[in-house]
C-alpha positions in Angstrom: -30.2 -42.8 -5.7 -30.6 -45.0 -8.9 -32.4 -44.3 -11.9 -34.6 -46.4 -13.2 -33.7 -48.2 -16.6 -36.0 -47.0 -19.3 -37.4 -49.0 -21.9 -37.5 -47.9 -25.5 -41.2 -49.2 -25.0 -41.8 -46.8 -22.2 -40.2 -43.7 -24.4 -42.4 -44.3 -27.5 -45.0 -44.3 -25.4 -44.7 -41.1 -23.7 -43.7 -39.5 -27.2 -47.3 -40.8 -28.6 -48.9 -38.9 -25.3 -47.1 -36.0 -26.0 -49.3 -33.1 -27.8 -48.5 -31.3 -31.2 -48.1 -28.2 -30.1 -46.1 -25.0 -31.6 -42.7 -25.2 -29.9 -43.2 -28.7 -28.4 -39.3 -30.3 -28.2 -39.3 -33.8 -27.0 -35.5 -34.5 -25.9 -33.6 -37.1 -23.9 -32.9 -36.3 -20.1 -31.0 -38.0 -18.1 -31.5 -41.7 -19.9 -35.0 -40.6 -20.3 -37.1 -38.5 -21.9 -38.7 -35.3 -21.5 -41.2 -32.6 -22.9 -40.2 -29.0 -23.3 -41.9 -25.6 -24.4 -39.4 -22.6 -24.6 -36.7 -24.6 -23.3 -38.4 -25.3 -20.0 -39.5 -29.0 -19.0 -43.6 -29.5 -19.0 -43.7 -33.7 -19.0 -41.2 -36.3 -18.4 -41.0 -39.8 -18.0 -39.0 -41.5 -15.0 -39.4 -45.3 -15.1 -42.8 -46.2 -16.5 -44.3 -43.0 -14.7 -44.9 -39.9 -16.8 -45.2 -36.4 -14.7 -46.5 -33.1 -15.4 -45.8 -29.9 -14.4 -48.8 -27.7 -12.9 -49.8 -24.8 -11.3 -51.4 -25.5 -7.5 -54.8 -25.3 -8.9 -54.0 -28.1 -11.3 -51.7 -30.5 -8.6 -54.7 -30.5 -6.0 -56.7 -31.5 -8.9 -54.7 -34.3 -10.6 -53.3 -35.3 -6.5 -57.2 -36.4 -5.9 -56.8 -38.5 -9.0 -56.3 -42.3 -7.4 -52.5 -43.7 -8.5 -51.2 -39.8 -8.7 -48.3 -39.6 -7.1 -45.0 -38.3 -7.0 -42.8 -38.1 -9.8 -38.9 -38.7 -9.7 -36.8 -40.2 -7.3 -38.8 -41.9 -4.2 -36.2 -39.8 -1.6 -36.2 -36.8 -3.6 -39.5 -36.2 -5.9 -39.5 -33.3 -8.2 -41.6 -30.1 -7.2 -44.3 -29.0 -8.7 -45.1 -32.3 -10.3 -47.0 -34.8 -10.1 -47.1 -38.8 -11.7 -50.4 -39.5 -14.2 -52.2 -42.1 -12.7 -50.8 -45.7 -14.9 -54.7 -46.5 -15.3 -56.2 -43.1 -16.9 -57.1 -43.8 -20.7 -54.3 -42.0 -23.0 -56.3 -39.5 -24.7 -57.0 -38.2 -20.6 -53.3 -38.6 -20.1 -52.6 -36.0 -23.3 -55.1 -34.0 -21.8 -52.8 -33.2 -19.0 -50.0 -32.9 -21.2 -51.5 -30.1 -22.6 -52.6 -28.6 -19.7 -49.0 -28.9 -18.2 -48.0 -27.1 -21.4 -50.3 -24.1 -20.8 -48.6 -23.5 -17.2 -45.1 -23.9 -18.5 -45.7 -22.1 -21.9 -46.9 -19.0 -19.9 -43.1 -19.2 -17.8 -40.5 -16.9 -19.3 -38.3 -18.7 -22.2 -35.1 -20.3 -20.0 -32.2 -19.0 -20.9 -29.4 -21.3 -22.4 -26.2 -21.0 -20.8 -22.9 -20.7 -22.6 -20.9 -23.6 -23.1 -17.4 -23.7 -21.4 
């Protein structure tokens, strides 16, 4: 399974969709870049794609979106999310960021494991 290569382009662009929110950390994942709110992942950019996390309500929503899709690897895409269709204006894009915030900031602070 390769990952993509991702631009620098591609990961200021995703930062500049990502909202100013209280306890918003934007931190590189896996060569990429991701959005987290108490430690657990809301957004994230793989390739040029940038998926959110939602609740069911919110995936059959954004799923009837044409260009939604998956978001991660092609053989194994990542549950509960879903790709932003390339197309959608950016302040629509943020717009999901934000409401991929609300689900995740309502999820119980993840714990951070002890380093060996």
């Amino acid at each position: 399974m390769p990952m993509p290569k991702h631009s620098d382009e591609a990961k200021s662009y995703f930062r500049s969709l990502v909202p100013g929110l209280a306890g918003v950390e934007v931190r590189p994942m896996f060569g990429s870049v991701a959005a987290f709110v108490n430690g657990n992942m809301f957004a994230g950019l793989f390739g040029e794609n940038v998926g959110v996390k939602l609740d069911a309500a919110g995936l059959a929503e954004l799923a009837a979106l044409p260009g939604s899709g998956t978001f991660g690897p092609p053989e194994r895409p990542m549950g509960g999310y879903l790709s932003l269709p390339e197309g959608l204006p950016d302040p629509q894009k943020t717009l999901w960021l934000v409401r991929a915030h609300g689900v995740v900031a309502a999820l119980p602070p993840k714990e951070t494991k002890a380093r060996r």
